[in-house]
N, CA, C and O of each residue as an XYZ file, in Angstrom:
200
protein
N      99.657    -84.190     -5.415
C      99.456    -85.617     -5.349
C      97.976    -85.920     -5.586
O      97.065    -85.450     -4.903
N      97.784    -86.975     -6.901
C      96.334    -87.336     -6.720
C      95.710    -88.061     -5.503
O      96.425    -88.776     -4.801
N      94.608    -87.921     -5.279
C      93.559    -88.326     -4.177
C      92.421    -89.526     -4.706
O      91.675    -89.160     -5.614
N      92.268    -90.800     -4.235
C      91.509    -91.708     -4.677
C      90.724    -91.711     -3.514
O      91.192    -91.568     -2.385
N      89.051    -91.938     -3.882
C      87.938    -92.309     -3.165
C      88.059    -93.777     -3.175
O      88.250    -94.416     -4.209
N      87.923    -94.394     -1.789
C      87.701    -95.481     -1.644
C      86.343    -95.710     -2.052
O      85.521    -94.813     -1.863
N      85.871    -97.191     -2.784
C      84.932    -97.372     -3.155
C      83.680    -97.347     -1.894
O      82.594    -96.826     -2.150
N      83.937    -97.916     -0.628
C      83.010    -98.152      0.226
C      82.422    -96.264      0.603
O      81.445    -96.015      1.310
N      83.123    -95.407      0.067
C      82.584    -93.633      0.298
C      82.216    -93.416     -0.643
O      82.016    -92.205     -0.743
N      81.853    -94.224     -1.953
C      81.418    -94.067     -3.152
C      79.916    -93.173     -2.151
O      79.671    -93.184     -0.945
N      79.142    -92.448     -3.387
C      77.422    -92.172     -3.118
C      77.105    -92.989     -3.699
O      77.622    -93.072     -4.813
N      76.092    -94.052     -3.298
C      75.921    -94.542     -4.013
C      74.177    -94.746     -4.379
O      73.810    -95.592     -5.194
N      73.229    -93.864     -3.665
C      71.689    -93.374     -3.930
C      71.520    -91.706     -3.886
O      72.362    -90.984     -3.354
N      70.455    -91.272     -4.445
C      70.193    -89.995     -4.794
C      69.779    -89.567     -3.256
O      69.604    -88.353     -3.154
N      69.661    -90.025     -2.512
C      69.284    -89.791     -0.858
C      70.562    -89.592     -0.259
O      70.703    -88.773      0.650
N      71.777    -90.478     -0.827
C      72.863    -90.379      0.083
C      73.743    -89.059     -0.667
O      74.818    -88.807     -0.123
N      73.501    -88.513     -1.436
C      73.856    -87.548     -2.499
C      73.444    -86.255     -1.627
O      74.160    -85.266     -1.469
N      72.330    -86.423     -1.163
C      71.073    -85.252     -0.153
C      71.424    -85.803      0.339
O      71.443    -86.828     -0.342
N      72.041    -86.105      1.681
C      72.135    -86.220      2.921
C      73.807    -85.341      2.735
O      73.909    -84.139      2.980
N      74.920    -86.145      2.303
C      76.312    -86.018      1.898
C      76.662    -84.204      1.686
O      77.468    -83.551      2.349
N      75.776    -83.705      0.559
C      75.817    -82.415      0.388
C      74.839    -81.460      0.332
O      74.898    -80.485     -0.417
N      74.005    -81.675      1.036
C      73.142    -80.897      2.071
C      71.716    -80.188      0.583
O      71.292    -79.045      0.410
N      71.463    -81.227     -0.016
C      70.661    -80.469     -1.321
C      69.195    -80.584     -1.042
O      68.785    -81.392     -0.208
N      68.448    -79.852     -1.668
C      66.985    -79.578     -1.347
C      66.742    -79.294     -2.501
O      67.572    -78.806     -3.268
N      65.234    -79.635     -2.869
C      64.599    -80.015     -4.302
C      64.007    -78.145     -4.344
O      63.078    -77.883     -3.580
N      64.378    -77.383     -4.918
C      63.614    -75.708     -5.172
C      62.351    -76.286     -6.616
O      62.451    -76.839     -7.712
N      61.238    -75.733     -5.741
C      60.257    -75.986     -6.859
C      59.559    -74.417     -7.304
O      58.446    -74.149     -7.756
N      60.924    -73.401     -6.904
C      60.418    -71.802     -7.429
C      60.497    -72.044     -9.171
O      61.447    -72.562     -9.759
N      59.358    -71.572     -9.742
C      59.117    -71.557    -11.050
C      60.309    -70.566    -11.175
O      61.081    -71.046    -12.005
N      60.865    -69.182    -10.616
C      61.724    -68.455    -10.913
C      63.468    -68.951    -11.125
O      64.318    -68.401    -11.825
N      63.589    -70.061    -10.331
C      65.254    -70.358    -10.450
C      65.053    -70.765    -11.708
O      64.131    -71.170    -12.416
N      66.056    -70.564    -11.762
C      66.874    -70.279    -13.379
C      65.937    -70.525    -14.634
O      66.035    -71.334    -15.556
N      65.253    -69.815    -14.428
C      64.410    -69.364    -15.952
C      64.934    -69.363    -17.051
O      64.222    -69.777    -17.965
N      66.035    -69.010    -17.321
C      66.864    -69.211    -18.479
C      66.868    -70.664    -18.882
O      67.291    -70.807    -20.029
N      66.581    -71.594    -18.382
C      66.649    -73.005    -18.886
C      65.245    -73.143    -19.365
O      65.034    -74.212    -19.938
N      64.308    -72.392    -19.280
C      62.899    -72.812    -19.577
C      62.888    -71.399    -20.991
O      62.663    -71.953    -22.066
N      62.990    -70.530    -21.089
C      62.910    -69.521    -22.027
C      64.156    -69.052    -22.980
O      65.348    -68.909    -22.710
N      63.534    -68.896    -24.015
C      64.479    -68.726    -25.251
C      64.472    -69.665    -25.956
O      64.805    -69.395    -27.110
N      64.091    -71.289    -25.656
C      64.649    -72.084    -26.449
C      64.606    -72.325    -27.736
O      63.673    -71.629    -28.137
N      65.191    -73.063    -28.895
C      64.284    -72.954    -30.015
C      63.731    -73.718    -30.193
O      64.108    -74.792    -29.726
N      62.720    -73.678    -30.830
C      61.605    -74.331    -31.452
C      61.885    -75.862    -31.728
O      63.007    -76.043    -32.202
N      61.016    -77.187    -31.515
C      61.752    -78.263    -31.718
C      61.355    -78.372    -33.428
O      60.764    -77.477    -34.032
N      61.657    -79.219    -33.830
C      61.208    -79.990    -35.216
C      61.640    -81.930    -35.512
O      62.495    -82.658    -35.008
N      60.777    -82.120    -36.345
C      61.433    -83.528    -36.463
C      62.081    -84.290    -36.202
O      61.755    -85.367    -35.703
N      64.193    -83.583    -36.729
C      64.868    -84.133    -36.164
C      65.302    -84.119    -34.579
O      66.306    -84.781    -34.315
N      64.658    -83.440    -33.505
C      64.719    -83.782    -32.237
C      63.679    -84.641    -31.623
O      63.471    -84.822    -30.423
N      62.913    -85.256    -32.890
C      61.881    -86.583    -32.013
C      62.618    -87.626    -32.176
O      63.108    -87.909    -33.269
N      62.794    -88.349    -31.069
C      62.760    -89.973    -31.184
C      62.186    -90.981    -31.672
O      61.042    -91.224    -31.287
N      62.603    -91.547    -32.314
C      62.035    -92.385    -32.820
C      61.957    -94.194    -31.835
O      62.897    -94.989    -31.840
N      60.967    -94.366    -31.300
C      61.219    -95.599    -30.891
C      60.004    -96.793    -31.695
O      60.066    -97.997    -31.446
């Protein structure tokens, strides 16, 4: 059987998000390194243009 969230248990701030599921900001340069190394190289088409 599906399960609906009532809107009033919505999260509805990045505080109530951290409080709700217990999260803490890690500022180790080591977690997940893989998102910072390897990447490729940018060029042109990944600038924005505004």
């Amino acid at each position: 059987m599906t399960q609906t969230a009532v809107i009033p248990e919505a999260i509805t701030s990045l505080t109530d998000a951290e409080t709700r599921f217990g999260l803490v900001r890690i500022e180790d340069q080591q977690f997940f390194p893989e998102w910072c190394e390897g990447l490729p190289d940018t060029n042109s088409n990944n600038v924005c243009d505004t």
